[in-house]
N, C-alpha and C positions, 0 to 999 in steps of 0.2 A: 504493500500500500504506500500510496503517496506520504510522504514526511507531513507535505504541507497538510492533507485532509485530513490526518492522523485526529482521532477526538482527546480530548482527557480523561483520565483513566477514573472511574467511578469510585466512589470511598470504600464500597466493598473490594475495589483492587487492590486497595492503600492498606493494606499487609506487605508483612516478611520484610524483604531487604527495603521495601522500597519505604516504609514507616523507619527504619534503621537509617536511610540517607536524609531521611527530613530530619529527622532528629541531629543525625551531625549538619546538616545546614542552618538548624538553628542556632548553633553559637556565630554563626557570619553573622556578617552586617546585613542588611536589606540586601541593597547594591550588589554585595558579592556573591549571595544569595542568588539573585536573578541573573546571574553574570553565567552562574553553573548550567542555566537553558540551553548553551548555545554544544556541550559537550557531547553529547551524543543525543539520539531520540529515547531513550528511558529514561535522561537529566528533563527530559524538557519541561516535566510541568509536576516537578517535585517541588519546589523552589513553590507552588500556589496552596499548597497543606502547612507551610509555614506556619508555626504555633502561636510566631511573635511578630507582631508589623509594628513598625518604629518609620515615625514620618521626622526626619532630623535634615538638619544642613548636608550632610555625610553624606544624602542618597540622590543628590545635583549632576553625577555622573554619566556622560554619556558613552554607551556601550556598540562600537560597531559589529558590524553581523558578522565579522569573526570575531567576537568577543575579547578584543583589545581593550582598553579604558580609556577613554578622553576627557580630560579638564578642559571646560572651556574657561576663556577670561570673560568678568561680568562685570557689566561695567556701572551698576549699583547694588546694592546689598538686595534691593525688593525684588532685580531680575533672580538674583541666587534664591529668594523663595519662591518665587513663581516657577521654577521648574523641580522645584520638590514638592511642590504641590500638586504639578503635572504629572510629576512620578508616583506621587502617590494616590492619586485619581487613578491613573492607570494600574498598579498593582488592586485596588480593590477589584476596581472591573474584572480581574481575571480570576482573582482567588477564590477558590473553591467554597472558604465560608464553615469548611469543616474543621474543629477539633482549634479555634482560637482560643489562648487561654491571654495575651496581652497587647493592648492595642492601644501606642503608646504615637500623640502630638507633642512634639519638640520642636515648633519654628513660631517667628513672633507675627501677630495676629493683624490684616488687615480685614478690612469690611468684602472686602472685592472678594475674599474665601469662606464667605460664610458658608456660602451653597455646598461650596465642595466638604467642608464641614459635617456640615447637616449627613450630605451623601457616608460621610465615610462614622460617624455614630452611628445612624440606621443600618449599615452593614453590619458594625461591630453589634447590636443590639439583636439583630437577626443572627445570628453567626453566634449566638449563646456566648458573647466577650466574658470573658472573669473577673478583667482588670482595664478598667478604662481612666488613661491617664490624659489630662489635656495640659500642658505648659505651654501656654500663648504667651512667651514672656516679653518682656520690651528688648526694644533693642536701642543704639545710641539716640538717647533725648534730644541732643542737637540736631540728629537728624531729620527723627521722625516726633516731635513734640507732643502731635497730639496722641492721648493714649487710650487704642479703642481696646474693647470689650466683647467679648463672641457673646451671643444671647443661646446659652444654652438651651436647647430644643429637649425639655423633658418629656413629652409628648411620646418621641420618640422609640425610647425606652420601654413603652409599656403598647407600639403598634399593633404586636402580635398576642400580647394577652395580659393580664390584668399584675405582672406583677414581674420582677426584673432578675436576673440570674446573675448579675453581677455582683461580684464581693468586692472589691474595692475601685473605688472614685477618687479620682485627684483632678481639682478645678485649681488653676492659677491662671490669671488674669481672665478672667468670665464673670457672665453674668446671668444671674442666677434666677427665676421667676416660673414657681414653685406653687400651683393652682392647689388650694388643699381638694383632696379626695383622687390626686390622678392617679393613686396605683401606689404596690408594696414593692420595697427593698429588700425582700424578704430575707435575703442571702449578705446582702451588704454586712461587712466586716469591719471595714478600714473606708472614712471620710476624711478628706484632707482639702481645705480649703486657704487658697494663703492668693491674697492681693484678688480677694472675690468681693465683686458689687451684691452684698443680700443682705435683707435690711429683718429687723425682726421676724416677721409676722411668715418671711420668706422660708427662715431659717428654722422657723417653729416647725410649720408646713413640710420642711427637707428631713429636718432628726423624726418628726413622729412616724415617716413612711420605714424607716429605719429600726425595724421593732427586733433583732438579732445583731447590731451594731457594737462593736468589741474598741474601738480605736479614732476618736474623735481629736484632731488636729485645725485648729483658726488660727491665720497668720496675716495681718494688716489688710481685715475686714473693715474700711473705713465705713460702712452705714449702718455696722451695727452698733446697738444702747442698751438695751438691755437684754442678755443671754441667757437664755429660760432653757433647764434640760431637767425632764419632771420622767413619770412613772413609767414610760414608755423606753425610756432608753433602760430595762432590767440589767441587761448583760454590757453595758460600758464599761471597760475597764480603764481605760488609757485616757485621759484629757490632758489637753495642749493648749493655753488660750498666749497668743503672741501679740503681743503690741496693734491691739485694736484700739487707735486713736480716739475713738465717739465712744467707745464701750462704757458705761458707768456702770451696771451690774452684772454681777451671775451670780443666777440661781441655781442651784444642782440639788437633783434629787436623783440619786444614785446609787441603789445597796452593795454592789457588786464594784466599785470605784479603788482600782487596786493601786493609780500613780496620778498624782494630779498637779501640774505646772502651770503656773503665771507667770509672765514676764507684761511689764507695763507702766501706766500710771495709778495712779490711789483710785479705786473705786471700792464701791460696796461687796463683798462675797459674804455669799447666804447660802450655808449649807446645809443639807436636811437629812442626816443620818447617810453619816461619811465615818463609819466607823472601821468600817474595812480599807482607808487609805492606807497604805502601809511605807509609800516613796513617794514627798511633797517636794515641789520646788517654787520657791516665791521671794518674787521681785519687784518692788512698788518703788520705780524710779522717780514718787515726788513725793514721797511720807514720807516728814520730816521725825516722826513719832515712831520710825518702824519699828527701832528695838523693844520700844513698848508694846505696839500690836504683838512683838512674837512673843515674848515674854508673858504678857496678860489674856491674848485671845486664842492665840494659834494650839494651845496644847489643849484646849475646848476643841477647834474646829477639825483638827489633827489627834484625837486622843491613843489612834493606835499606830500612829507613823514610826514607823522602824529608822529609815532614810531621810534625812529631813539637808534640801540645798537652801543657802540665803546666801542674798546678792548682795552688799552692801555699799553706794555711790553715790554717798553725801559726806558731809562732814558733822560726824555724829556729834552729840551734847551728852550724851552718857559719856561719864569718864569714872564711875564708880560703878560699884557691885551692888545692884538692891541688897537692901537689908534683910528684905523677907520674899521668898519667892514663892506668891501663892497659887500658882498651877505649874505644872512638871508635866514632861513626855516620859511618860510613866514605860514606854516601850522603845524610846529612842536609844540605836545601838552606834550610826554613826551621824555625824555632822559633817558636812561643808558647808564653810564660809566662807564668800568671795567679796574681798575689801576692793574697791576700784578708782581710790582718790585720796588725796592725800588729806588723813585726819589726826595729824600729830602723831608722836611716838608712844601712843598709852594705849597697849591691847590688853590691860588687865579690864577691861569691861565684858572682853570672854567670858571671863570667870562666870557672870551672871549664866548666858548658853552652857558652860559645861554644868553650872550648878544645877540648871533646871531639868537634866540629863540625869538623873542618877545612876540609871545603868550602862550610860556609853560606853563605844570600848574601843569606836575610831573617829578623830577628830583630822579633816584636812583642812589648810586654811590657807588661801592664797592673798598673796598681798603685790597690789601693782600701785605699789607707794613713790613717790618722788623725796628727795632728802627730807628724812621728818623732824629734823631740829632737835632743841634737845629735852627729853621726857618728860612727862607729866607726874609727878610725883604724886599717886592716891593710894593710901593704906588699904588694904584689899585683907580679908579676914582668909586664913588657911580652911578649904573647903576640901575635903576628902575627895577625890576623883578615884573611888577605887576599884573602878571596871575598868578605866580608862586603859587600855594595853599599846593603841600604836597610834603615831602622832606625825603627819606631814606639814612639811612647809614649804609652800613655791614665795618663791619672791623675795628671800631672805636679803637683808643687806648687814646685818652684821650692828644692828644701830644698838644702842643700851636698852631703849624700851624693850625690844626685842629679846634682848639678851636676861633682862630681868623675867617676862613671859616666859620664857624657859626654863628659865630658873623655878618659877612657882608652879610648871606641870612638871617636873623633878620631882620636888618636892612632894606635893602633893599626891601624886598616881603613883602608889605604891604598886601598881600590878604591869606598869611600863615596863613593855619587852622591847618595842621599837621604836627608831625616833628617823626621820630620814627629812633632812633641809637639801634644800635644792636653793643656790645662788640667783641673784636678781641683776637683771643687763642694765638697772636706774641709778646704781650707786655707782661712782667712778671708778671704785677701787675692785668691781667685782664684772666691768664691762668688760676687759680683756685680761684673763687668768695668767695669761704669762707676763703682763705687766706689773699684776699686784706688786705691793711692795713688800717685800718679806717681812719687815717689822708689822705694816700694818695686817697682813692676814696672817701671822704669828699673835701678835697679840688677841684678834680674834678667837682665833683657836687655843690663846691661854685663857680668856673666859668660857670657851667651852668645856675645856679639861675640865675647869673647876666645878661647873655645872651638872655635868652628866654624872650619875649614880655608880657605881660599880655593878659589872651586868650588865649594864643597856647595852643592846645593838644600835647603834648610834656611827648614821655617815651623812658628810654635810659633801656638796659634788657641785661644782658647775663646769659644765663643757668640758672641757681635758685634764681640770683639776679636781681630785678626790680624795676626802681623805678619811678613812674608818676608824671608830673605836668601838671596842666590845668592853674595855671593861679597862679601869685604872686603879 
């Protein structure tokens, strides 16, 4: 038979080796994938059962009919997507539609491709997709200034019947409009929303169809204000809320809520039997009050958090240890603290976090300080740390406060097995290790002698220079 009238081989053929050659085509790119056509007549239309379709810059390629590769020059950035668009208009046309498990938009979004858009979700939605990715992301502002929007077409998702097979969604730069009653998610896993136009009422509308949802991520959703996740999302595990400029509230109602992250500005959180958080991270980049939120609320709002991150990038006003610390992380084992500005040389206000800790047993703290001058002199009362075992520190410079701070978890943590500093590239004396001056990182290193307990695993390292002690 003719090469050219040849048909494509039906999905009951797509056994034995030739399921074995899709599968090693799958680790190729698109492009090189459809490059394998031209190799013999049983390559021809293996290369259309492809499991994964990725519409990227990467697939701009043209391919002569003996299967050579040609780059062309393009003489704007828009012409280089417009033939990945044309590429990938043309791959859906051919592909068989069988056994898609990802189907993945990687190029930045004009109006003029909605169509082809629309065309290539309603395959993927036909075509039983698993993972439907869109990254419309921007490209040089100066170029292209104004910054459009795909109006995603939900509709579409639910043509062929009342309810969508897909387990994970990723929307960046779209737009989102969200008819309540169109149809379940039933399968949906993983939402991921980052630089999406959806405003409440939209976003209400998106989480309820979502009723087996495991993994909820928002990342510079400017129109959202208040963030409602109530009885419907049972099975959430995972929340992610990123720097949603308009956001003033979230409500969670969540039993099953196994790791929960903020990063932002001060808004309201109201949480409604979050007993099961067990890994918090939170960051209120304009509460002047934060060490008090965590201290006074957060072991209420967090009572069984294991894992607990805090951001810290003001210049605090605590420079003492409360006296009396009337709620505790009754189950907190480690901490991280991340300091991000310069707040003097007094980290004895720690103590307060390790005190409210009593069972900790790992503490990291990172410090991206600029010269801190010299210490803050505050009587700090000896607080037992006695779970306390292993102790990190990025960002060291060697200062006195510093050195005092280590001094008082010595002391204090009697069950201190490790201790491990890591040098900082802010202090002069610690930017380039072969520079040090001997005196000055000698002297160092004589307050640490005197510091560190007999027994400790104790190594202080930057870049080429390391120096250990286990015991003096």
């Amino acid at each position: 038979m003719d090469e050219t009238k040849r048909s494509a081989p039906s999905i009951d053929d797509f056994i034995g080796e030739d399921a074995l050659l899709c599968k090693i085509l799958s680790k190729l790119s698109l492009a090189e994938a459809v490059r394998t056509s031209v190799l013999n007549r049983r390559w021809r239309y293996i290369w259309t059962y492809l499991p994964n379709l990725q519409a990227t810059h990467s697939n701009h390629c043209i391919f002569r009919r003996d299967g050579s590769k040609h780059v062309r020059r393009y003489t704007s950035p828009e012409e280089l997507i417009d033939e990945a668009v044309q590429i990938m208009d043309s791959v859906v046309n051919q592909h068989c539609g069988f056994g898609l498990e990802t189907f993945e938009v990687d190029i930045p979004f004009f109006k003029k491709y909605a169509g082809s858009l629309d065309r290539w979700v309603a395959f993927a939605a036909a075509a039983n997709v698993k993972e439907l990715v869109l990254k419309l992301q921007m490209i040089d502002i100066h170029l292209f200034p104004m910054v459009e929007f795909y109006e995603f077409p939900f509709h579409l998702l639910f043509q062929q019947k009342r309810q969508s097979s897909i387990e994970r969604l990723y929307f960046e730069y779209c737009s989102l409009q969200v008819p309540d009653g169109i149809g379940r998610l039933r399968s949906l896993r993983t939402l991921t929303l980052h630089c999406v136009n959806i405003d409440d009422v939209n976003f209400q509308n998106l989480v309820s169809t979502c009723s087996v949802m495991e993994c909820l991520e928002v990342q510079d959703c400017t129109e959202l204000v208040n963030m409602s996740i109530h009885q419907q999302s049972r099975r959430l595990k995972h929340l992610t809320v990123y720097y949603c400029p308009s956001l003033m509230s979230v409500e969670i109602q969540a039993a099953h809520l196994d790791t929960f992250a903020y990063t932002g500005y001060d808004i309201n959180l109201s949480f409604d039997n979050l007993s099961s958080v067990t890994e918090g991270s939170i960051y209120f980049s304009s509460r002047s009050y934060f060490l008090d939120y965590v201290l006074m609320t957060l072991p209420n709002v967090l009572p069984k958090c294991s894992k607990l991150t805090l951001w810290i990038d003001y210049e605090t006003k605590l420079t003492c240890v409360p006296e009396v610390i009337y709620h505790r992380f009754e189950h907190l084992k480690h901490l991280v603290v991340t300091i991000d500005i310069v707040i003097g040389d007094n980290l004895l206000w720690l103590v307060g976090l390790l005190a409210a800790a009593p069972l900790l047993e790992k503490f990291n703290l990172h410090l991206h300080l600029e010269d801190p001058g010299p210490p803050i002199r505050v009587p700090v009362e000896n607080i037992p740390l006695a779970h306390l075992k292993e102790v990190e520190i990025y960002g060291f410079t060697g200062s006195e406060g510093q050195l005092i701070f280590l001094q008082y978890l010595c002391h204090n943590a009697s069950s201190l097995k490790l201790m491990r500093i890591i040098g900082s590239q802010w202090r002069n004396f610690w930017s380039d290790p072969e520079e040090i001056l001997p005196s000055v990182r000698e002297e160092t290193l004589g307050h640490l002698k005197r510091i560190v307990p007999p027994g400790l695993d104790f190594t202080i390292s930057y870049t080429h220079f390391t120096r250990s002690f286990h015991s003096f």
